[in-house]
C-alpha positions in Angstrom: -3.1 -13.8 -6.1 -2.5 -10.7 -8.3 0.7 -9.1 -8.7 1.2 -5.7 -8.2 1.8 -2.8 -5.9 2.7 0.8 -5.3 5.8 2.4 -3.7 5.9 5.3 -1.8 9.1 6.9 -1.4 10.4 10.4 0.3 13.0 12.9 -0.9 15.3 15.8 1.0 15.3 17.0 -2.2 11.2 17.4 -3.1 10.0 18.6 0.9 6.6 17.8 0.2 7.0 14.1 -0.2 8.5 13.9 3.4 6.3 14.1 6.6 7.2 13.6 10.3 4.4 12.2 12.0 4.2 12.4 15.9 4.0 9.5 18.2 0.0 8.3 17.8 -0.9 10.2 15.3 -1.9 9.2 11.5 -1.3 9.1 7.7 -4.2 8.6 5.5 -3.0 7.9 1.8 -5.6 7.2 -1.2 -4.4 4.8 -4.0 -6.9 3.7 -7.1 -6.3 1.0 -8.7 -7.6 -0.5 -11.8 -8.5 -4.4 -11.5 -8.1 -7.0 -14.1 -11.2 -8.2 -15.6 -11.9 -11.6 -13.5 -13.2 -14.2 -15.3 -16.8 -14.7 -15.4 -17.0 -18.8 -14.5 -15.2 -17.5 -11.6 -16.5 -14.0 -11.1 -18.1 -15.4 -7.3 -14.9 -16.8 -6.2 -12.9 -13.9 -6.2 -11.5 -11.7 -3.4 -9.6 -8.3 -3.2 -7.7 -7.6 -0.1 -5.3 -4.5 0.3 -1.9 -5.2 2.5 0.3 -1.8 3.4 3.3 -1.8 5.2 5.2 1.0 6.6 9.0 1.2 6.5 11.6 3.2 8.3 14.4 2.9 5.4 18.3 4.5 6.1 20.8 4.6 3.6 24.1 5.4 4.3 27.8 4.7 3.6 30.2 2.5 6.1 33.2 1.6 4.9 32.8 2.9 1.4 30.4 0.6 1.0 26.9 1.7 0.4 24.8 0.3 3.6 21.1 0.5 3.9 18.7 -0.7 7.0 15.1 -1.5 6.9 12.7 -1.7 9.6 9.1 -2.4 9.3 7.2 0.0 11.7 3.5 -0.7 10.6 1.1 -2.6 8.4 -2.4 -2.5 7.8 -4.9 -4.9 6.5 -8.1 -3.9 4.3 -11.5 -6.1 4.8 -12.4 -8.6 1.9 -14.2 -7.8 -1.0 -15.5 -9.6 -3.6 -15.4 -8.8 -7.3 -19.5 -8.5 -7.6 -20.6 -5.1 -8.2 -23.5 -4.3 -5.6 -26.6 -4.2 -6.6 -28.8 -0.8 -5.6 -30.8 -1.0 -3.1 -34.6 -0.4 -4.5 -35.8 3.1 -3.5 
């Protein structure tokens, strides 16, 4: 498995990184990514699989203590694909 990963984080202070979304509705976000070369004795072995999860994060203070709760509220999975380029299909 590859390390790696993006965060996505909202500020009060920059609008345009926060967005309410209503009850069934959507978010689509676009992230490239540049993958390692994979080694070619085991180029047909390997397998790419995007994982996102959404989280509801609160930060506050109680007690003078600095408090923060986390809730996961979605995830999605992406298909499999494997590290072979496709080949085109003859015209």
């Amino acid at each position: 498995m590859l390390a790696g990963g993006a965060r996505l984080y909202g500020s009060e202070a920059f609008p345009s990184t926060l967005v309410m979304l209503a009850s069934q509705k959507s978010l689509r976000i676009l992230a490239r990514v540049t993958l390692p070369p994979v080694l070619a004795d085991h180029s047909s072995e390997a397998v790419f699989v995007a994982h996102a999860v959404l989280n509801d994060q609160t930060i506050g203070m109680v007690g003078g203590q600095i408090s923060e709760d986390t809730k996961e509220i979605g995830s999605a999975v992406s298909p499999e694909y494997g590290s072979q380029i496709p080949s085109k299909k003859p015209e």
